[in-house]
Structures are given as C-alpha cells and as structure tokens.
C-alpha atoms as one frame of an Amber mdcrd trajectory, in Angstrom:
protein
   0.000   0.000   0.000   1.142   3.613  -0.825   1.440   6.487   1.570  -2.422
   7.504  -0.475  -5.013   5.014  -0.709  -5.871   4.451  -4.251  -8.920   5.469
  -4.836 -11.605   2.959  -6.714 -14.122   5.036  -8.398 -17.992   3.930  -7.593
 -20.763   4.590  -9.549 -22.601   7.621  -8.581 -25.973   5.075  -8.720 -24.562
   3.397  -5.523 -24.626   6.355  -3.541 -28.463   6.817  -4.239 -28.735   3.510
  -3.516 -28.002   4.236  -0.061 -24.469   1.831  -0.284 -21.243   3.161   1.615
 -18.756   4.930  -0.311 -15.596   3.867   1.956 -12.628   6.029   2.695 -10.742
   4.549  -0.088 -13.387   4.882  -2.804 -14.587   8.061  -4.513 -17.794   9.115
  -6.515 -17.476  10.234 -10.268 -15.822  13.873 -10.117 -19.505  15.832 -10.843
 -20.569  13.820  -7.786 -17.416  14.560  -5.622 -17.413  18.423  -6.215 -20.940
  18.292  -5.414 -20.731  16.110  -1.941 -17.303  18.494  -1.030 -19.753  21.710
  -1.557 -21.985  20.052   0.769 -19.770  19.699   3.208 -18.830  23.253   2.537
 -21.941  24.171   3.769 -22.359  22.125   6.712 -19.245  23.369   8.198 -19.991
  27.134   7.041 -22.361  28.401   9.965 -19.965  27.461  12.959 -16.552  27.873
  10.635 -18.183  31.950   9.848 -19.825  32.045  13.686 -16.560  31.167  15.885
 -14.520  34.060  13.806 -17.228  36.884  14.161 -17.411  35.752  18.176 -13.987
  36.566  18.354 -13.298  39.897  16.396 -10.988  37.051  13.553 -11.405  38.458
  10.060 -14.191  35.415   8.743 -12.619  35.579   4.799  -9.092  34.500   6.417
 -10.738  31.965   8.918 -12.587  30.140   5.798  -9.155  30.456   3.695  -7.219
  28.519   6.400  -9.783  25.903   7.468  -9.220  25.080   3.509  -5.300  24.963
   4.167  -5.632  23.323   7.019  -7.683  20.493   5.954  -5.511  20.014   2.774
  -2.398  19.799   5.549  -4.860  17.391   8.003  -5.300  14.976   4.913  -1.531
  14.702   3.765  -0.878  14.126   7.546  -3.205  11.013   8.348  -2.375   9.867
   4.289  -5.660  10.327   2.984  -7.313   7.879   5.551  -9.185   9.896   8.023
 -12.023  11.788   6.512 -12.423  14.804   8.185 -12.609  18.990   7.693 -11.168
  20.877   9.941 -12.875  24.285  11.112 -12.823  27.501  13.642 -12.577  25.789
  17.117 -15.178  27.183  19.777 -13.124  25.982  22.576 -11.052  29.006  21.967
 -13.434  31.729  21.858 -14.139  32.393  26.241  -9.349  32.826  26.057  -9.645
  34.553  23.123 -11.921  37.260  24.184  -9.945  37.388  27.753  -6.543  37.727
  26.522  -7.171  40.535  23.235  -9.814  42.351  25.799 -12.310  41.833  22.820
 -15.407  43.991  23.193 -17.220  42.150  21.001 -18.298  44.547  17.795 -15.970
  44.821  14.538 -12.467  43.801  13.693 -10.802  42.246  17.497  -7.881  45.266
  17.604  -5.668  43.209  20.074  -5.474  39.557  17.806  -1.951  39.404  17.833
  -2.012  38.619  21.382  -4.850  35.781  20.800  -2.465  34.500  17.650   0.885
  34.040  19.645  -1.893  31.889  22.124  -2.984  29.632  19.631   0.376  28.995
  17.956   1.434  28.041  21.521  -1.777  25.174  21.825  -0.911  24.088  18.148
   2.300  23.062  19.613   1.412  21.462  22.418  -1.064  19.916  20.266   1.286
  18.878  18.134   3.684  17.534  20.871   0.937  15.074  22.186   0.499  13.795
  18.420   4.150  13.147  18.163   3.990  11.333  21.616   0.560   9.241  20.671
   2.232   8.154  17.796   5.716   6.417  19.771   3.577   5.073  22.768   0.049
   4.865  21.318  -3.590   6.025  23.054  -4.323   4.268  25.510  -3.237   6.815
  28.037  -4.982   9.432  26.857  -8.235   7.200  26.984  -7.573   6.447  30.501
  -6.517  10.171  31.515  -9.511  11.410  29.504 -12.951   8.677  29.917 -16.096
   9.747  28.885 -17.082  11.001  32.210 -14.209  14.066  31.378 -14.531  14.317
  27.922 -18.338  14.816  28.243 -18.067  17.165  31.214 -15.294  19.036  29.351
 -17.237  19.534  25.741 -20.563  20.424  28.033 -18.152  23.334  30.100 -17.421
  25.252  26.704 -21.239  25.573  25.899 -21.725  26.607  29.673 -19.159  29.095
  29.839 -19.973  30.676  26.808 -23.515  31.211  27.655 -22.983  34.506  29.171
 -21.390  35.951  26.211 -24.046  35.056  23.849 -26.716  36.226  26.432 -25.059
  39.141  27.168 -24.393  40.075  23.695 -28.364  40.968  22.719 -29.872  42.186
  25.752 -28.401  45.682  24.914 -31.784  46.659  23.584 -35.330  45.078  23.153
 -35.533  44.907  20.159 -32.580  43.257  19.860 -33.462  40.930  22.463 -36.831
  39.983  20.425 -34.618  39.413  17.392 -32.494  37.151  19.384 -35.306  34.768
  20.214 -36.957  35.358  16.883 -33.587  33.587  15.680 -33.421  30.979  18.100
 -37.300  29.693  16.902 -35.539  29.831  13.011 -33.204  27.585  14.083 -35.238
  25.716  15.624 -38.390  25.102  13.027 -35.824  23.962  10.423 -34.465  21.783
  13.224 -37.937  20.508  13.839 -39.610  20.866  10.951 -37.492  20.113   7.852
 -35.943  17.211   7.073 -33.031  15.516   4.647 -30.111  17.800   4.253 -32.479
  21.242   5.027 -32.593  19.464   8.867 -28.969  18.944   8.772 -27.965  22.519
   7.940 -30.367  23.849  10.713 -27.837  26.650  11.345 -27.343  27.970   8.330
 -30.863  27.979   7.353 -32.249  29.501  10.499 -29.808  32.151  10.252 -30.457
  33.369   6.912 -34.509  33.062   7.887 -33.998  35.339  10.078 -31.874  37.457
   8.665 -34.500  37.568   6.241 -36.960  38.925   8.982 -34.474  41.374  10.559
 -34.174  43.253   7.075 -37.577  43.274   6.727 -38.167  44.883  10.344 -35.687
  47.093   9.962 -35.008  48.164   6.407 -38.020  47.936   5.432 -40.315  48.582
   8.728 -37.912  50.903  10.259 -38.153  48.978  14.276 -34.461  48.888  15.048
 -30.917  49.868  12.870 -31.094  48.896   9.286 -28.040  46.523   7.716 -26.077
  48.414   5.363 -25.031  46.489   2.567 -23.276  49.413   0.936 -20.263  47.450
   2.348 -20.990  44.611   0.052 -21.586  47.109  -2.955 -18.099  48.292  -2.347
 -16.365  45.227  -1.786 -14.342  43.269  -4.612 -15.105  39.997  -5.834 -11.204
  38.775  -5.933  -8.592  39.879  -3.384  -5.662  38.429  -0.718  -6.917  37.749
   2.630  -5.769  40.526   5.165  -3.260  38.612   7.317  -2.371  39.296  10.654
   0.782  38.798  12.180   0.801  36.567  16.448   2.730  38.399  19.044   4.256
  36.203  21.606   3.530  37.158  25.092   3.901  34.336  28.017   0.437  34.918
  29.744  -1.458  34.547  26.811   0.653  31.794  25.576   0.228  29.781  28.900
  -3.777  30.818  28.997  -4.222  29.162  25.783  -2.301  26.412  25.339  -4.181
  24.480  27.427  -6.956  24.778  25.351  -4.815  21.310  23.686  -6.435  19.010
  26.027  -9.992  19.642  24.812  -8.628  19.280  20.783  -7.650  16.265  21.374
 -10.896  15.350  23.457 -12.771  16.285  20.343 -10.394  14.627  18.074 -10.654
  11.509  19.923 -14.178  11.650  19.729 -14.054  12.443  15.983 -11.894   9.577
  15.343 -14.439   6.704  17.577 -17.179   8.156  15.915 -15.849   7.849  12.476
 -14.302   4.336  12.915 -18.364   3.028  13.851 -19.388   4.439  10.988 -17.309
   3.439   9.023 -16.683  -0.226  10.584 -12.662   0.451  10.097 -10.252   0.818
  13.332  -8.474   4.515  12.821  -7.049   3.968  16.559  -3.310   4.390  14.279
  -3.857   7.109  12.733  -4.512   8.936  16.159  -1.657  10.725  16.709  -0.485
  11.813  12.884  -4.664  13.321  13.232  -3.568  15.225  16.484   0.180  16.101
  14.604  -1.967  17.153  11.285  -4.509  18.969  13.344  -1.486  20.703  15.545
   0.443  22.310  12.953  -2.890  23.521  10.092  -3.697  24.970  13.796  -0.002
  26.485  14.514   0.085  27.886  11.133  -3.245  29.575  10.884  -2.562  31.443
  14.028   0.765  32.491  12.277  -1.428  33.495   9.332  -3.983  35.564  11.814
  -6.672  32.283  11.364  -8.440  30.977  14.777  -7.808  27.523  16.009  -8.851
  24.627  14.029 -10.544  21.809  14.954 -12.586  18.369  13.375 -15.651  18.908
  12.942 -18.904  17.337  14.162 -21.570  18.911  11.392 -19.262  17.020   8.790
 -19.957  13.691  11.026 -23.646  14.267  10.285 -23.236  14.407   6.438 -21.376
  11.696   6.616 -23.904   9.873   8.749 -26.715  11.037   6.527 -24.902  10.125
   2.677 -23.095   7.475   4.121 -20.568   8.692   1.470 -17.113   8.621   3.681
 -14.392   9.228   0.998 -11.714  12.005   1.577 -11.548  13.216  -1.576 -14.605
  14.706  -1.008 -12.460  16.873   1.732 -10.386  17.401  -0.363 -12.538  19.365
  -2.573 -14.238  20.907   0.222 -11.004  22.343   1.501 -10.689  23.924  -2.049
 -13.784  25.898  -2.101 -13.132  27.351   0.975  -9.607  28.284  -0.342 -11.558
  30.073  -3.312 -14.163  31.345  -0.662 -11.584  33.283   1.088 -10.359  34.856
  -1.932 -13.448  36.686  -2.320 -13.921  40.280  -0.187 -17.516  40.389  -1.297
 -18.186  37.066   0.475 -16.905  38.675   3.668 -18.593  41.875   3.068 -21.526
  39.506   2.841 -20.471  37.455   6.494 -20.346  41.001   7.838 -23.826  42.438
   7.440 -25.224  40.085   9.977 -26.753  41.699  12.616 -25.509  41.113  16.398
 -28.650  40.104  17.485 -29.252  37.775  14.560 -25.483  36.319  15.608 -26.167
  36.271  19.083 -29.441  34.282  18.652 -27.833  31.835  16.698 -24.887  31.815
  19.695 -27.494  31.013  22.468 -28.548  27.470  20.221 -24.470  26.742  19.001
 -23.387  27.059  22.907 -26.191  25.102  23.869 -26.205  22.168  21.449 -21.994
  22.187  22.736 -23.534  22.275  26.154 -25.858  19.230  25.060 -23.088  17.113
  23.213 -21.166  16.641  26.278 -24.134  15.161  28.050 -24.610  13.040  25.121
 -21.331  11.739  25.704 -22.005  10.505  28.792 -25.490   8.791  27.541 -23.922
   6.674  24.625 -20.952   5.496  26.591 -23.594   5.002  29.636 -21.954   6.653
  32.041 -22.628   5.397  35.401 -23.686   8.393  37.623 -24.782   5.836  40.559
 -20.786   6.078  41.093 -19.901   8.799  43.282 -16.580   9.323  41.428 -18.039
  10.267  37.793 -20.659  12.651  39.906 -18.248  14.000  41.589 -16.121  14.679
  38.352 -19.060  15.885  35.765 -20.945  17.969  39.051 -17.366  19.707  39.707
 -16.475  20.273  35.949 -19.818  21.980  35.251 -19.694  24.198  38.005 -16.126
  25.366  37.570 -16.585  26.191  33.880 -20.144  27.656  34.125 -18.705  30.049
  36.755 -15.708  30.710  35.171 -13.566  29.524  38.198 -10.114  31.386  37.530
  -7.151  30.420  39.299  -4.206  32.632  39.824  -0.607  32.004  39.975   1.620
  34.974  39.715   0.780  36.711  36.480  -0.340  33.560  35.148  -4.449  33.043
  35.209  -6.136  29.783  34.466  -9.952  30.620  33.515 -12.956  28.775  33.858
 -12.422  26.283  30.831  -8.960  25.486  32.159  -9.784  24.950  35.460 -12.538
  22.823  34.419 -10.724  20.860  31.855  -7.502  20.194  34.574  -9.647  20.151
  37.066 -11.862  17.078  35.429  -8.475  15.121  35.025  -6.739  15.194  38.245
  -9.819  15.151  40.144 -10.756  12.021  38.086  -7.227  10.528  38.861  -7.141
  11.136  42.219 -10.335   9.521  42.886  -9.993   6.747  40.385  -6.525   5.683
  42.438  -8.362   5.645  46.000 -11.145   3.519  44.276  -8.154   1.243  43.036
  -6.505   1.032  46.747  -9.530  -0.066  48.051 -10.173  -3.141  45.630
C-alpha cells in the first residue's frame, strides 16, 4: 500500500442507492465536487460564527480551514475523513486575553495569535507522543465522564457571552429569540439535508426577517449592505501577524487538552461508521490537526478543529471518501479569496449572531451530556458525579485560578480540574479493591 489510498471510483448510482462509499473509494468527479460543496456548507455556519465571536477576520478563517484540511489529509495519508474548522473551545481565552469587546475587527489579535500557535504546539507535541507510545493513556486520563463534562463546560461558559451580547436593547433581544425559533423550526420541521444545515438555514430566515423589520419597517438599525456594494469579488486575505507574550501563551495552550478530546471523539465516531479501526492514525490526526492549527494562528486564522456537522453528512450520505475533503477544503480556499463574500459574512446583525450563539453554545452544552449517555456513564458512582458535578460548576462560573501573572480561567480549570480530580479519585477507588 502507498502512503495515499488508491482510490476505486464507484458509480454515482450506488450512492443513491443508499451503499457506503468507503474512505478509499470516490464518486465520479460531478458527484465529488458536489458532496465536497456540501460539506462546505455544513461546516460554514460554525466555521463563519466562531470568527465573528472573536473579532478574527471570517474571509481569512474560511481560507485557512481550507489549508488546514488540505495539511490534516496529507498528515493522516488520505485515511481519516475529516474537515477541519474555527474551534469554539477558543473563543471564552480569546476574548480574555485581546480584551475583545465584542463589535468589529478584534484590535488586540496578535495577542490571541501568539496563544494559539502556543496550543498548536502542544497539540502537536501530544500527536508526536501518541504516535511512539500509542492512546491508551490518553483514553484512561480522559474517559467519557471528562470528555463529556469538558465539551458540556465550553457551551456553559460561553452562555454569558451570547446572552449578554443581545440584551443591549429590546428589540434586539426579540430578534435574538426570533432567531433561536428559526433555528429551531428547520431543526424541527425540515428534514433531509435542510434538517442537517439547521444553522445555516435559520440564520439566513432570520436574517431575512431582521431586514424586513428594519429596512423595510424601520423597528431597530437597518443593515447596510453598501459594504458589500463596495467590496471586490477577488482579493488576498488581510493577514495578521501573532505576538508572543507568556500569559497569553500559557492561557491558551491548554486549550490542547480539549482538541484532542474532540479529536478523539471524531476519530471513535468515524471508525463506527465506518466499521474500520483509525485507533493508528490517532496521533499523525492530532500532529496534522497541531500544525494547520499552529500555522493559521501564524497566518492571523483561529484555532482549528474536526468537525462534528461534517460527522452528520457523513452519517446522513453514508458517502465517507476524503476526496470529497479534499474538494471541500478547495472551495473554501476560493471562498476566502473573495472580499464580497466577507462583506456579505459582515452584514449580519448582532442580534441575529447572538441568537444563533445562544442554540451553538447550547447544542456544545448538550453534546457533552450526550457523551455521557452513549458510553452510559454510570452516575450511581460517586466518582463520575463527583467529576461531571465539579467540571460543570467550575466552567459555568468561570472559576479562575491565579498564579503569579499567570491566570487559568474557567475552561482550564474545568478541563484540569476534570483530570486530576478524576485521577485522584480513580486511584483511591483502586486502593480499596
């Protein structure tokens, strides 16, 4: 076997069929371009969403979740099929570090860059090491009980910022929940792939009732899409250079641990699916995932991370083959040549983004407890309610810790907090057996 698989071609009749396209098959190329634009999609509202939280240029952040997942799939050799995408898990640091105030371009991002470059190596690091000694430590550092309670923390402590960002005014505030029943009648409501781009869709519904209150009905500030008038089609991405500073470097590096709880999870879930064991490929996924994230912060991108809406059109076509990310990666490189497509990204209204935020945070909230229901964790033991009750509060309340100059917020408290408190307890239930 090659360092590629080679790919046998299928007929695009078997994918309507309902048959599975493995990893190392591909549909005709009309059929593959099509499937990679899906994917496109799926991974558009949270790739666009995480950037805007943050103050990160969106254009850039779609132009290096295309490089990244091109450098992701030479990495794991073609054999993992995955797109990688603006981590949220980074958004809560971000925002503390650059003192984002969370409207327009984040002024401070070099701070937040030299951060991320910092986790992309650390990231990196633990790939390196999961490749000489293999994963079983991380699975016993990290069970279900912590990864769960980890993923649920970054919906919980990003609550407030989503809440906080649309109260400002009421009609704002009514805009907010008008967006969070979009999202959820197409969640509801639709079905096929409409269902599975719930965000997208209930974004641009009611984005479609915000213009009409405003522009047209005159309730609350208009969107201005003189901004998109103005804007060229074709033009470089603005890149931003990191600046190193040790604080923000130690804040966010951290951040590590929960990349490669969601990697790990990526990787299980994609291995059921697709009835192949990817266990090998671990740590060249956490290496490839490491530096696309290392060099997007260089770049002025956010953190990248696998992502879970491509898992559901995956799920859905049953079509697993990574050219299809391949071509996915290269729209998004196209994407993020375009300044009109930002301009576009840009006239969404904060309270149309912030109603939107309120149902992302919460479905993260909701994932980690679904964690815990499909591994059945056993809450009956005192040590996992010890861990998950602990976790949740910690993040939720953003528990900082300080050491010096050095400040560990809520997520990183949580997240260390989940693993030694699991270890300690785990080795007093061991003495006593």
């Amino acid at each position: 076997m090659g360092y590629f698989p080679q790919w046998r071609v299928r007929q695009g009749s078997d994918a309507a069929q309902g048959q599975v396209i493995s990893t190392d098959e591909r549909l005709p190329w009309p059929q593959t371009i099509a499937m990679g634009l899906q994917h496109v999609v799926a991974m558009f509202g949270a790739t666009v969403l995480a950037p805007l939280l943050m103050g990160f240029d969106p254009n850039l952040a779609i132009f290096m979740s295309g490089i990244g997942t091109l450098l992701f799939f030479v990495f794991v050799g073609g054999r993992v099929p995955s797109y990688l995408g603006s981590s949220f898990a980074f958004i809560g640091l971000v925002i503390l570090v650059s003192g984002y105030s969370g409207q327009g371009p984040n002024t401070n991002l070099g701070v937040a860059l030299g951060g991320i470059i910092a986790c992309g190596a650390l990231y990196a690091l633990i790939g390196l090491l999961v490749s000489a000694i293999g994963t079983g430590w991380i699975e016993k550092l990290m069970p279900p009980v912590v990864t769960g309670a980890v993923v649920a923390v970054i919906g919980l402590n990003l609550a407030p910022i989503a809440v906080k960002g649309v109260t400002g005014n009421n009609f704002d505030a009514w805009m907010a929940l008008v967006t969070v029943l979009c999202v959820g009648a197409v969640a509801v409501f639709s079905r096929g792939m409409v269902q599975r781009l719930l965000i997208l869709i209930g974004l641009l519904l009611a984005y479609v009732v915000y213009a009409l209150l405003t522009n047209g009905a005159g309730l609350g500030k208009p969107i201005d899409f003189a901004i998109v008038a103005n804007a060229a089609w074709f033009g470089m991405p603005k890149f931003v250079a990191p600046v190193f500073k040790a604080d923000a470097m130690a804040l966010l590096a951290p951040v590590a641990i929960i990349l490669v709880a969601e990697n790990l999870g990526h990787i299980k879930a994609v291995s059921a699916m697709t009835g192949k064991n990817l266990d090998r490929y671990m740590g060249r996924a956490f290496l490839g995932d490491g530096v696309a994230t290392m060099l997007s912060g260089s770049l002025g991108g956010t953190g990248l991370t696998t992502y879970a809406e491509n898992i559901g059109v995956m799920a859905v076509t049953r079509i697993y083959s990574t050219l299809v990310f391949v071509v996915a990666a290269l729209i998004a490189i196209v994407l993020g040549f375009s300044p009109k497509f930002g301009a576009v990204i840009q006239t969404i209204p904060g309270a149309v983004l912030g109603g939107v935020s309120i149902v992302v945070f919460g479905l993260i909230a909701v994932s980690g407890a679904r964690i815990w229901v499909e591994n059945r964790v056993d809450f009956s033991d005192n040590r996992n309610l010890i861990v998950a009750a602990v976790t949740l509060v910690l993040g939720a309340g953003d528990f900082t810790l300080k050491l010096g100059q050095f400040a560990l917020g809520g997520i990183g408290t949580a997240t260390f907090g989940a693993i030694i408190l699991h270890a300690i307890l785990s080795s007093r239930a061991a003495g006593r057996r």
